[in-house]
C-alpha positions in Angstrom: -17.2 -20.8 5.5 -17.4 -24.0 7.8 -18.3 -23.3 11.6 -15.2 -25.6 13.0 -11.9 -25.1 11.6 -9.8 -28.3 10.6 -7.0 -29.9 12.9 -3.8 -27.4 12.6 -1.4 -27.3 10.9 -4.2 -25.9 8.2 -1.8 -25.2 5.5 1.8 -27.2 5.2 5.0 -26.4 3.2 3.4 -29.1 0.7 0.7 -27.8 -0.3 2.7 -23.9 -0.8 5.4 -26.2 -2.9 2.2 -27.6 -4.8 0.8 -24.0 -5.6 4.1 -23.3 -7.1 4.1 -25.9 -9.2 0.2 -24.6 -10.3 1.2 -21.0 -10.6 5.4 -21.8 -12.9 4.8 -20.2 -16.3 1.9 -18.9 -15.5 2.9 -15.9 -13.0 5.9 -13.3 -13.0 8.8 -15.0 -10.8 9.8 -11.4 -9.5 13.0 -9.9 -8.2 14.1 -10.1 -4.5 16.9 -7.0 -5.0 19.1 -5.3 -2.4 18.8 -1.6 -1.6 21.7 -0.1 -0.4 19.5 3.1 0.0 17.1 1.7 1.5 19.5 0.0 4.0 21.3 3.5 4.6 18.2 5.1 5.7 16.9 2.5 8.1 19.6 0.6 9.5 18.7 -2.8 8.2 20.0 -4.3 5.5 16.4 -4.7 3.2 16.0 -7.1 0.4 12.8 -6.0 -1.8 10.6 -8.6 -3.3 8.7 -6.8 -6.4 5.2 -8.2 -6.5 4.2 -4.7 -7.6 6.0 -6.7 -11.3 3.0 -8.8 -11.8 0.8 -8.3 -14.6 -1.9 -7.2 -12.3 0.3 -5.4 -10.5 0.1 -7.2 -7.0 0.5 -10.7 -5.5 -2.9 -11.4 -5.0 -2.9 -13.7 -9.1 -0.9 -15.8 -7.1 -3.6 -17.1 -4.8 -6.2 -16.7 -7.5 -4.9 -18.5 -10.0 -4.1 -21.7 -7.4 -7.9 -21.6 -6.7 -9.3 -21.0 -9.8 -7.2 -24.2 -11.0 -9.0 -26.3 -8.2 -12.2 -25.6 -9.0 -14.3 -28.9 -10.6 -15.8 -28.1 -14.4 -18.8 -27.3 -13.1 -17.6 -25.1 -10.6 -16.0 -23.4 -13.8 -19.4 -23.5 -15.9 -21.5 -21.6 -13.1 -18.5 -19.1 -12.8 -17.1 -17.3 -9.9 -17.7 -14.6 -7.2 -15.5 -12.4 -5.5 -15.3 -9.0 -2.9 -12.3 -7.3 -3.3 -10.5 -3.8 -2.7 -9.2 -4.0 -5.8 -6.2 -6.4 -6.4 -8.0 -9.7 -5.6 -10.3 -8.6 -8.2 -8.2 -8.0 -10.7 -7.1 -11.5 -10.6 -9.4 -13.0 -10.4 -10.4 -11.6 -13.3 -7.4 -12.2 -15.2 -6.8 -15.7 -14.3 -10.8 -16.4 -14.9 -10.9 -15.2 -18.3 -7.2 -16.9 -19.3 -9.3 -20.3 -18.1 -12.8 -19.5 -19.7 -14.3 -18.7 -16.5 -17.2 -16.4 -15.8 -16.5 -13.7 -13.3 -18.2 -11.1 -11.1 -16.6 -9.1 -9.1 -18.1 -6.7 -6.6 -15.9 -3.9 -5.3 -16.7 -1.2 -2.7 -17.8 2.3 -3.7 -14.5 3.9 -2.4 -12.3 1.6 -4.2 -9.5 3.9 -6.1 -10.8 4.4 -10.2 -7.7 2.6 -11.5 -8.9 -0.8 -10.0 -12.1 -0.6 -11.0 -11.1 0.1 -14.7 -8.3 -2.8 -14.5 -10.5 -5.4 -13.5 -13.1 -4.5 -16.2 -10.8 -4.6 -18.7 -10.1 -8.2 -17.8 -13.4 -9.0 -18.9 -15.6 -9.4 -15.4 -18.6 -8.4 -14.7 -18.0 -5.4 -12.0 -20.6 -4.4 -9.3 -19.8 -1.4 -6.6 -21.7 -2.0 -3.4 -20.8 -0.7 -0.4 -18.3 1.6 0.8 -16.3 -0.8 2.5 -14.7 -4.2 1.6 -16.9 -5.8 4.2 -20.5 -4.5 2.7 -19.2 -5.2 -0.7 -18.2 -9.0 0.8 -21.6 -9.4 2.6 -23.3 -8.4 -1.3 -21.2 -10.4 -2.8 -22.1 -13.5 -0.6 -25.6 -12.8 -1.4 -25.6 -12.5 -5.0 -23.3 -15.9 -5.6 -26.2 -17.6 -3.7 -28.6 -15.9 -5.7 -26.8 -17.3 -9.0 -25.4 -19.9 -7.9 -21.7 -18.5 -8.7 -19.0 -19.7 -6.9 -17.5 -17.5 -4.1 -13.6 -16.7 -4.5 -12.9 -15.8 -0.9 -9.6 -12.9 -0.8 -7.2 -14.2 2.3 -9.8 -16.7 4.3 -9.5 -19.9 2.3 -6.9 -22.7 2.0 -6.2 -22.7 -1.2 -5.5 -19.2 -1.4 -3.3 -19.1 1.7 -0.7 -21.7 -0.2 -0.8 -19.7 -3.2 0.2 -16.6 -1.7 3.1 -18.4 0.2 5.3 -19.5 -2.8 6.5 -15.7 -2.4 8.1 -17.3 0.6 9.7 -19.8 -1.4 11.1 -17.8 -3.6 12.5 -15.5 -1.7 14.1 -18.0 0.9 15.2 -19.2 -2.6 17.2 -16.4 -3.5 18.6 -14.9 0.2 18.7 -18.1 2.6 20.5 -15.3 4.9 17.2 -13.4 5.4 16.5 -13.4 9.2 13.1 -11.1 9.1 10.2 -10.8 7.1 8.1 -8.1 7.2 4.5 -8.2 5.7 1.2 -6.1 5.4 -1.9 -7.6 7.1 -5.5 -7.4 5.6 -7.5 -10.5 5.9 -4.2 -12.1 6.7 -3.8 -14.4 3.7 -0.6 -12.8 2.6 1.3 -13.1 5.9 -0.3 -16.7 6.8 0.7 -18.5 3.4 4.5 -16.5 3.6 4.8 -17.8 7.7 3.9 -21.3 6.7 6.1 -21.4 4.3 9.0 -19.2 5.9 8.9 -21.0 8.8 8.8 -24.6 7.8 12.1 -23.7 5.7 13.8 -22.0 8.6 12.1 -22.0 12.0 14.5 -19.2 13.5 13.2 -16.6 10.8 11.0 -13.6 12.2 7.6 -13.1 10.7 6.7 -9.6 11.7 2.9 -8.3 9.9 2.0 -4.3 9.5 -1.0 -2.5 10.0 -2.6 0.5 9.0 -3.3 2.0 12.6 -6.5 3.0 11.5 -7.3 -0.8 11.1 -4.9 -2.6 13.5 -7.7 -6.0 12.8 -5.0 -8.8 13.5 -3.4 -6.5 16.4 -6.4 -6.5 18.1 -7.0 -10.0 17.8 -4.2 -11.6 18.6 -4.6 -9.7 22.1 -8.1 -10.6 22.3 -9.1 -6.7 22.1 -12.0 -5.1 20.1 -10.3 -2.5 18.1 -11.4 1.2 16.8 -11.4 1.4 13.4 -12.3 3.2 10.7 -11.3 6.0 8.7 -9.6 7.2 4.8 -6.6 5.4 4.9 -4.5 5.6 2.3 -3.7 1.8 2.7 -7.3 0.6 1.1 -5.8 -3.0 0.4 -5.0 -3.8 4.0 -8.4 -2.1 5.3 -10.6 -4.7 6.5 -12.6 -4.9 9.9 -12.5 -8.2 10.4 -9.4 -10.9 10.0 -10.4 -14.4 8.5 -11.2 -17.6 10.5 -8.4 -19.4 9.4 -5.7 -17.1 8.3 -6.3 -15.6 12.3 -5.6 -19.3 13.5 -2.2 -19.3 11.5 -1.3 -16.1 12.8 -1.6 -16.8 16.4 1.2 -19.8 15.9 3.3 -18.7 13.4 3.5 -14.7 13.8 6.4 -13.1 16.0 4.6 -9.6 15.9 2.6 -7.1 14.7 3.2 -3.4 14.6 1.1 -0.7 13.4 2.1 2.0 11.0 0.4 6.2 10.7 -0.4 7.5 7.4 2.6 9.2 7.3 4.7 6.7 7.7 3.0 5.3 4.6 3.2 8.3 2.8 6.4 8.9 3.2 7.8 4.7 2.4 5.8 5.7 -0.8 7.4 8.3 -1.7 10.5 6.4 -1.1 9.6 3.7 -3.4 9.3 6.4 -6.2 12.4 8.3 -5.5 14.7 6.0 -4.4 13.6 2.5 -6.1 12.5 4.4 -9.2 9.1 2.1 -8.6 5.6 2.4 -7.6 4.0 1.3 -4.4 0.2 1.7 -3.4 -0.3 2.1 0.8 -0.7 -1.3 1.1 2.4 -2.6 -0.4 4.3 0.3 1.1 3.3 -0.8 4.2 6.4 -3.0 5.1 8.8 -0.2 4.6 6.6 1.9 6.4 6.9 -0.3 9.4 10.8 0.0 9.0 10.6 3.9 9.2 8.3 4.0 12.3 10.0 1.2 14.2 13.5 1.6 13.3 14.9 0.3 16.6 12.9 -3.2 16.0 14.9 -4.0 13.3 18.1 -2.3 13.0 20.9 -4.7 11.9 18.6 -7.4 10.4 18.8 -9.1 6.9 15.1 -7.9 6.3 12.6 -9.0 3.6 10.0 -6.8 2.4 6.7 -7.4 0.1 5.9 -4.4 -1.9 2.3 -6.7 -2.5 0.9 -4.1 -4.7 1.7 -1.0 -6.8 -2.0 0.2 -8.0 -2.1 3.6 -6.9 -4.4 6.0 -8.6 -2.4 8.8 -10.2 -3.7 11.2 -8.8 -3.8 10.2 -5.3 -0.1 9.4 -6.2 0.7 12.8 -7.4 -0.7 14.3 -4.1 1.5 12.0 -1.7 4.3 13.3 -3.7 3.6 16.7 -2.9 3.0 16.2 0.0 6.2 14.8 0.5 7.5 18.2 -0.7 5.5 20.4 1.8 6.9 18.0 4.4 10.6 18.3 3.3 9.5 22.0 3.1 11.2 21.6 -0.7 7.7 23.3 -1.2 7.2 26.4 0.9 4.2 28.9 1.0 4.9 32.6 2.1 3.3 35.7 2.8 4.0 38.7 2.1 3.0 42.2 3.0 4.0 45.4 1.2 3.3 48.6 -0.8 0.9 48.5 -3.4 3.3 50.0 -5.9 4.0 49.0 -9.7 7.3 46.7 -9.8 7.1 45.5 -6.2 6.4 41.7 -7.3 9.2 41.9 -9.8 11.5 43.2 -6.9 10.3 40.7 -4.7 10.2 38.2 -7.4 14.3 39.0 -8.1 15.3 38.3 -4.7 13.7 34.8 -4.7 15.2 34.0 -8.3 18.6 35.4 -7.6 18.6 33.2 -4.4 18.3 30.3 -6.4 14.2 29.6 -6.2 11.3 28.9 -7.9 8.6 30.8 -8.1 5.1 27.9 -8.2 2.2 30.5 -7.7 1.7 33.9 -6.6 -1.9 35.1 -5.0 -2.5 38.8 -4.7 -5.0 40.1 -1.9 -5.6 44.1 -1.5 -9.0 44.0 0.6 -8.0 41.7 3.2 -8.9 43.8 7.1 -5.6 43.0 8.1 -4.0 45.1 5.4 -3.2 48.2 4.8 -5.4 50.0 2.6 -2.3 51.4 0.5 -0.9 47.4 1.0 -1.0 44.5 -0.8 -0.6 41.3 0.4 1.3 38.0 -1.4 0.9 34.9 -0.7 3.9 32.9 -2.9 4.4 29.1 -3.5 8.3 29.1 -4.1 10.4 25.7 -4.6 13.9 25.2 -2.9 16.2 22.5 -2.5 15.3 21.5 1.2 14.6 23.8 4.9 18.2 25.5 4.7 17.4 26.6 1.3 13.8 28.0 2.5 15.2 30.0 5.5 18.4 31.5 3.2 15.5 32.8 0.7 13.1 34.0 4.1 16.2 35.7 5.3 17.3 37.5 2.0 13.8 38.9 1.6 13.5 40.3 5.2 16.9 41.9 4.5 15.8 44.3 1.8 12.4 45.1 3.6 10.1 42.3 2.7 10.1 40.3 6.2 7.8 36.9 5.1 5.5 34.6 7.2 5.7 31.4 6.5 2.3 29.2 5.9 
C-alpha cells in the first residue's frame, strides 16, 4: 500500500457508476424488500437489501470482480493473492476462475468450515495461517512477494471501494425515500464505497456503520482512541484490528456515526432473519439489524436501509444461535426436580407436563447426588413451551400436586 494517500475525494460517484457497468450480468442485482415485521419490532420503517442472494452468498463478488477486471494480462498470468475471513475469498475465487485467473487464498485458522470448503470448491488454492484475519493478511503479503502473485486487498483498495458501492446505487435506485443507511464495518470498504455513493446521490441521507463491540476498529479511530479488542465474536466478517488507510480517510468525511452492537444483539437479529424473513444471515450481515435492536431510539421513525452483506453461517453454529434464542425466550426451559424414588413417579410427573400442553426434550436421572435424599431421586427435565407464561403455568401445576421444580 502507498505511504501518502491521493488528494480526496479518493473514490467519486463515477467511478461506483463505472463498477456497475463492470459487474451488469455478471452479479445477482438483489432485492431491496420492505418488512413490515421488521418495522413493527423496531420502530423504523426497514427496507432489506439481500446481498446474502449472491452466488457466494455475500457482497464482497462485487468488489472482486471490479478488480479482478482491472488487472493487466500479466497481472492475470502471475495470478492473484488474497487474506480473507471468508467471503472476500470466496470471490475472489469465483470471479478468478470465471476469468482464467490463478488464485490463492489464505484464510485464518478460525475461519468457520463452510467458507473454507466454498472457496475450494471455486477452484483456489487455500492456505490457513493464522488465527486471525490480520496474521493470515501479513502471510499472505509475504507469500505474493515470494511468487510474485498479485495481492487482492479485502476493503483497503480503490477499486474495491467502487465496486462495493453500486449496492448504493441500487438501492437509492429502488427507494429514493430512504433517509438512513445502516452498514457493518470491517476494514471499512463496504460502508466507504455505499457513503460515496449514497451521498453524492443525496447529501441529506444518514450513513450510520456497526460494530461488533468486541472490535469497535473504525469507532476507535474516528475518535482517535486505541481500542481493546479481541475475543470469539460471532461476527468473524467484521473482525478486524485494524481499519484500512483509505477506507478510514472516507469514513472520517462521509460517516454520520458509528455504534457498536453485543453478541446478543447479533444473535438475536439472526434469529430474526431466520424466523421472520424466512432467510439466513451470518453475524456480520446481521449486524445492521442488530444495531436497530440495541439502539432503537437512534432510529425510530426513519426510512432505514439495511445490508444483510453476508449469509455464510456454518450450520452448526447456526443451529446453536437458534437455540439459544429458545433458552432466551425461555421457549426452552430446564427444571429440576426432586422426589421419591418410586416406580411410576416420572410417568406422573411426565403427565402433568404433557397434560399442560409441553414437551418433554430430555430427562436426566441422578440418585447419588449429597444433596439428595438417599430414598430420593433427582430430575433434571428439558421441557419445550410456547414462551415464559407457558413455563411458569407448567412450574405451577407441578408444585401443585407435590413436585415443586427449580428452574436452571
Amino acid at each position: 500500500m502507498p505511504d501518502t494517500l491521493p488528494p480526496d475525494p479518493l473514490v467519486t460517484l463515477a467511478d461506483v457508476q463505472a463498477a456497475a457497468k463492470v459487474l451488469e450480468g455478471n452479479i445477482e442485482r438483489t432485492e431491496l424488500a420492505h418488512s413490515r415485521t421488521l418495522s413493527a419490532i423496531t420502530g423504523a420503517e426497514i427496507w432489506i437489501k439481500f446481498e446474502n442472494r449472491q452466488y457466494t452468498a455475500a457482497f464482497k463478488e462485487r468488489g472482486a470482480l471490479n478488480k479482478l477486471s482491472k488487472l493487466t494480462p500479466e497481472e492475470k498470468r502471475r495470478g492473484v493473492i488474497a487474506a480473507s475471513a471468508g467471503n472476500h475469498a470466496q470471490g475472489v475465487a469465483y470471479h478468478a476462475r470465471r476469468l482464467n485467473i490463478p488464485a490463492t487464498i489464505v484464510m485464518a485458522k478460525t475461519t468457520p468450515f463452510n467458507k473454507v470448503e466454498h472457496t475450494r470448491n471455486h477452484g483456489a488454492r487455500v492456505i490457513l495461517e493464522g488465527m486471525i484475519f490480520d496474521e493470515a493478511k501479513d502471510y499472505a503479503l509475504a507469500l505474493g512477494e515470494k511468487e510474485g502473485l498479485v495481492f487482492i486487498h479485502p476493503f483497503d483498495d480503490l477499486d474495491i471501494i467502487a465496486g462495493q458501492g453500486t449496492i448504493a446505487l441500487e438501492m437509492l435506485a429502488d427507494n429514493p425515500d430512504l433517509d438512513t443507511l445502516v452498514v457493518p464495518i470491517g476494514g471499512g470498504g463496504l460502508i466507504s464505497g455505499i457513503a460515496v455513493a449514497a451521498k453524492a446521490l443525496k447529501p441529506d441521507i444518514k450513513i450510520i456503520g456497526v460494530e461488533a463491540a468486541m472490535y469497535p476498529c473504525m469507532h476507535a479511530a474516528l475518535r482517535g482512541k486505541t481500542p481493546k479488542m479481541g475475543g470469539a465474536t460471532i461476527a468473524e466478517g467484521i473482525a478486524v484490528k485494524e481499519v484500512g488507510k483509505l477506507t478510514r480517510q472516507i469514513a472520517e468525511r462521509l460517516l454520520d456515526d458509528i455504534v457498536l452492537v453485543e453478541e446478543e444483539h447479533l444473535e438475536r437479529a439472526i434469529t430474526l432473519f431466520a424466523e421472520v424473513e424466512k432467510t439466513i444471515a451470518e453475524g456480520a450481515g446481521a449486524a445492521g439489524l442488530a444495531a436497530l435492536l440495541a439502539h432503537p431510539s437512534r432510529f425510530y421513525g426513519r426510512k432505514v436501509g439495511l445490508v444483510l452483506c453476508g449469509g455464510n453461517i456454518d450450520t452448526r453454529l447456526l443451529a446453536s444461535v437458534l437455540t439459544r434464542a429458545l433458552v432466551r425466550e425461555n421457549r426452552l426451559a430446564r427444571i429440576r426436580i426432586i422426589g421419591d424414588d418410586r416406580p411410576g413417579l416420572l410417568a406422573l410427573v411426565s403427565k402433568i407436563i404433557g397434560d399442560n400442553g409441553a414437551n418433554i426434550m430430555e430427562v436426566a436421572h441422578n440418585r447419588i447426588a449429597l444433596d439428595v435424599p438417599a430414598k430420593g431421586a433427582e430430575f433434571d427435565i428439558l421441557m419445550e413451551t410456547r414462551d415464559s407464561q407457558h413455563t411458569q403455568e407448567v412450574i405451577d401445576a407441578l408444585a401443585q400436586a407435590g413436585y415443586p421444580p427449580r428452574a436452571l
